[in-house]
C-alpha positions as CSV (number, residue, x, y, z in Angstrom):
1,X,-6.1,-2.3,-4.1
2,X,-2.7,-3.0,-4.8
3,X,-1.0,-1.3,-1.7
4,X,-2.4,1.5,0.5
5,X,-0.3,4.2,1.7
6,X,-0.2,5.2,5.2
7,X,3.5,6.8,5.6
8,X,4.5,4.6,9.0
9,X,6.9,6.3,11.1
10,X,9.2,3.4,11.5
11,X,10.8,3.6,8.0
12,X,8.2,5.3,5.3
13,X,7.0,1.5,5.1
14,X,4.0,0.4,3.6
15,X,1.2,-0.2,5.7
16,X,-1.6,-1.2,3.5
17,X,-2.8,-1.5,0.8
18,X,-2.9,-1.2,0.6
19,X,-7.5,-7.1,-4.8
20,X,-4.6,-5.9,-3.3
21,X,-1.7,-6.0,-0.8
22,X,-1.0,-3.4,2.0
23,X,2.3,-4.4,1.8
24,X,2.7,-2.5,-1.4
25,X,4.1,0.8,-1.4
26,X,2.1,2.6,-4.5
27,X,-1.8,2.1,-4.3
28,X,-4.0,1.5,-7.5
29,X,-7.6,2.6,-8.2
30,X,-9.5,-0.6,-7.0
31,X,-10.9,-1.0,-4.4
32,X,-12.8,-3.8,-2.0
33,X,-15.9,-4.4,-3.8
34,X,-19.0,-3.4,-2.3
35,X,-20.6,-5.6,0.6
36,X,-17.5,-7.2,1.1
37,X,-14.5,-7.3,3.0
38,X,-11.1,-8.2,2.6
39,X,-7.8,-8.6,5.8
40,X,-4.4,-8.0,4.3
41,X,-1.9,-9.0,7.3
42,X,2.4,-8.9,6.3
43,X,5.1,-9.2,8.5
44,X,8.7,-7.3,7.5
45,X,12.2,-8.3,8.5
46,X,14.3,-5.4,8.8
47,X,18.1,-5.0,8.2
48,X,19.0,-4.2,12.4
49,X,16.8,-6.7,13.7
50,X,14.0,-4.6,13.8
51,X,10.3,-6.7,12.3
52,X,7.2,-4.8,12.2
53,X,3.8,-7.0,12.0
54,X,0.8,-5.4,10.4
55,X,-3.2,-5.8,9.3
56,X,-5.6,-3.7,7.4
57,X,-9.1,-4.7,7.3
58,X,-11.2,-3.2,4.5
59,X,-15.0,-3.0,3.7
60,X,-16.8,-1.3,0.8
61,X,-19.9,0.2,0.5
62,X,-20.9,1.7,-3.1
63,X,-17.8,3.2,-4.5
64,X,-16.3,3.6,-1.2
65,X,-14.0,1.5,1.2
66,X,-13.1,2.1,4.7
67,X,-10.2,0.9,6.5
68,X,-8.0,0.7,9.6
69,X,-4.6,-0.1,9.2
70,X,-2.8,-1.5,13.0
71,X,0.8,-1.9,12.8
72,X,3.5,-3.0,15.1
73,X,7.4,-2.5,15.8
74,X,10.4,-4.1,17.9
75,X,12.4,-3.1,19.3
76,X,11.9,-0.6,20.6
77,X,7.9,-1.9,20.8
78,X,6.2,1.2,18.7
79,X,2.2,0.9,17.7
80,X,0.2,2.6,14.7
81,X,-3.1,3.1,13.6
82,X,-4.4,4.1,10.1
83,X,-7.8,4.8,9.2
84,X,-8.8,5.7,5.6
85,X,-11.5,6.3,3.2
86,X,-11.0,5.6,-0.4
87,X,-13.5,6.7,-3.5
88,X,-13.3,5.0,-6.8
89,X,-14.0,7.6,-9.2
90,X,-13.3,5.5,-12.5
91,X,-13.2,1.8,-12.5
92,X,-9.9,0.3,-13.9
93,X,-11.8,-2.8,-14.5
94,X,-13.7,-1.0,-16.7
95,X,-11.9,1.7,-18.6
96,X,-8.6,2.4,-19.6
97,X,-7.7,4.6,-17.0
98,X,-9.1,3.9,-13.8
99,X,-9.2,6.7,-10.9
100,X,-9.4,6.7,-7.0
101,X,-9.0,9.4,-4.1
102,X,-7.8,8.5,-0.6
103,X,-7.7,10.5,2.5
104,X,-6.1,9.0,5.7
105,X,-3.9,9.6,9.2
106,X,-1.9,8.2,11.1
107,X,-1.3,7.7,14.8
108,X,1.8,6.5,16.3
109,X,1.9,5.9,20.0
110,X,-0.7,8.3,20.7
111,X,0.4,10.9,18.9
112,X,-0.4,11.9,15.5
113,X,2.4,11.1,13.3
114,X,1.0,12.2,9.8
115,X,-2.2,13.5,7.2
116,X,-2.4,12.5,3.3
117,X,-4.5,12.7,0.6
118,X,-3.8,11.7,-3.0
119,X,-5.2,10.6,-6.2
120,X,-4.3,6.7,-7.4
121,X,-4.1,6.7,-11.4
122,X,-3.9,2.7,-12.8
123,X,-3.4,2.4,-16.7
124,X,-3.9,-0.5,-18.7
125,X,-1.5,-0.8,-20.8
126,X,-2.8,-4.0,-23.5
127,X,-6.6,-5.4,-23.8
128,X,-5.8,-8.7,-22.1
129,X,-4.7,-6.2,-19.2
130,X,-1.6,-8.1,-18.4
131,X,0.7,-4.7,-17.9
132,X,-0.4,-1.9,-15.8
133,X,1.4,1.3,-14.5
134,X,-0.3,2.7,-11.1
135,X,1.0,6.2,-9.7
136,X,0.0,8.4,-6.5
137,X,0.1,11.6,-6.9
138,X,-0.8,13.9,-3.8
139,X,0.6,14.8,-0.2
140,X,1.3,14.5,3.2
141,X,1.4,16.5,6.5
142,X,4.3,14.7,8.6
143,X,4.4,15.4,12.2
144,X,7.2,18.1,13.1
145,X,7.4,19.1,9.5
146,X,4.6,20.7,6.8
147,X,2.9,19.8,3.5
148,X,5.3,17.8,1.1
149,X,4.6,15.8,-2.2
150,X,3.8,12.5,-2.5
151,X,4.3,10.7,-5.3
152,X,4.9,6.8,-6.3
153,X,5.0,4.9,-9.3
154,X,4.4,1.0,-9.9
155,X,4.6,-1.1,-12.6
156,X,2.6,-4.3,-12.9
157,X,3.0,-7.8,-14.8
158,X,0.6,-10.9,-14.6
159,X,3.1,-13.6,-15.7
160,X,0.9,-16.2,-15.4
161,X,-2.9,-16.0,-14.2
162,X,-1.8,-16.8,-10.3
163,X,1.4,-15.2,-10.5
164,X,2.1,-11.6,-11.3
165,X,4.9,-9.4,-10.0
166,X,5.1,-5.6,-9.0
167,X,8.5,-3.2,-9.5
168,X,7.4,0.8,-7.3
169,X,9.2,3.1,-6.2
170,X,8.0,5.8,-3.6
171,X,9.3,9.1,-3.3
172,X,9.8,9.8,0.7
173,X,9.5,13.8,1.6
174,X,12.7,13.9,3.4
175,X,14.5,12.9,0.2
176,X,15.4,9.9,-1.1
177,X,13.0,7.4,-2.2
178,X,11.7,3.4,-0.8
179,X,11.9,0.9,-4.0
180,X,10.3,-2.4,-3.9
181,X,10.3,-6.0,-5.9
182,X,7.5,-8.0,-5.0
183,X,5.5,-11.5,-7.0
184,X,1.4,-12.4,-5.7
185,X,0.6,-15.6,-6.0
186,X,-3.5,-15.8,-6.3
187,X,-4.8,-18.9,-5.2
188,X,-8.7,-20.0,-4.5
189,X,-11.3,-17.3,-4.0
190,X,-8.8,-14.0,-4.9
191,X,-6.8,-14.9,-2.0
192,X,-3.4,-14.1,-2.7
193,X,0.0,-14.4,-0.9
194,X,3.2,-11.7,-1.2
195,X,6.8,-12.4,-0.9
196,X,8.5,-8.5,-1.1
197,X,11.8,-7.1,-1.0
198,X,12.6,-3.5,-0.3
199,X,15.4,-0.9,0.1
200,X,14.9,2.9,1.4
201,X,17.3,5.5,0.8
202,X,15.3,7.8,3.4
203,X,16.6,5.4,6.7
204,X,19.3,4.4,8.3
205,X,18.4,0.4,8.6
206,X,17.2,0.7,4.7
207,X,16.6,-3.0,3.7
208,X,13.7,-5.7,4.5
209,X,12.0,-8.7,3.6
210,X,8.2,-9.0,3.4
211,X,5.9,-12.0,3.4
212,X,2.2,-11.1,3.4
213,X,-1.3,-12.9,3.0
214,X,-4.6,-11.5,2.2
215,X,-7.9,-13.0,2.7
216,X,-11.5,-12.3,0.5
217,X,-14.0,-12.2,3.6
């Protein structure tokens, strides 16, 4: 998974990612293969001097994979928790168009803060699969408010075999919209670090930093 979405309350930040980095705002349709698990943990620097520090665990089991995304703020010191189930309908791996549904909430500080569901869509865009185009499409039930569309877009480039990079923007319901540059760097096993960079128009400290690492397990 490229990035899973779990619509934290401190800025519409990622929290996931949810083969992939939580750290990335717009998910694709892959997913932790099954009988394994993977730990993507990322730690953001936000313009104001807030820094958030987050992990998401992942298993699979068949076409599924279950998750619980924990996530941290300060200051003020805020806490989340995001559980989620995602089901890989079509394999990307496999066919042009690859196709995944996700349903997950999230609690903030007891309380909880938001429900979504939505569909990830990842197209191949050449043979040797070196461009790809991921999009959520769905919505979200944010605390206070009602159903509102989600909907993010990503484009994807493998430079190199180790090193690819990641352009996405994510439409927040409030208005506005998070954008994000990030590169991977895969090293042995699928491990993989992330080095991100992010701006929201949807918050009033609206810029960060992101430097994330996921594990194979």
């Amino acid at each position: 998974m490229r990035g899973r979405w779990h619509a934290c309350g401190f800025l519409l930040l990622p929290c996931t990612a949810w083969g992939g980095s939580g750290a990335y705002l717009v998910d694709d349709s892959s997913i932790t293969p099954s009988g394994h698990c993977q730990a993507q943990s990322w730690v953001q620097l936000i313009s104001g001097g807030e820094k958030t520090l987050n992990t998401l665990p992942a298993c699979g089991t068949g076409p599924v994979e279950w998750s619980l995304g924990l996530g941290a703020q300060s200051p003020p010191f805020e806490h989340q928790e995001s559980p989620a189930f995602k089901w890989m309908i079509r394999d990307a791996d496999q066919h042009v168009l690859g196709i995944a549904a996700n349903v997950g909430v999230t609690w903030g500080n007891g309380h909880v803060l938001n429900r979504n569901a939505y569909v990830a869509l990842t197209w191949a865009l050449d043979g040797e699969r070196r461009w790809a185009i991921s999009s959520d499409i769905g919505s979200v039930y944010a605390r206070g408010s009602s159903w509102n569309t989600l909907a993010g877009l990503a484009v994807h480039y493998k430079v190199t075999e180790p090193l690819s990079i990641t352009l996405e923007r994510m439409q927040h319901w409030n208005g506005g919209a998070n954008t994000q540059a990030g590169m991977r760097w895969t090293f042995r096993n699928g491990d993989s670090v992330d080095i991100i960079a992010g701006k929201s128009q949807a918050a009033a400290h609206d810029r960060w930093l992101t430097v994330g690492l996921n594990l194979q397990i």
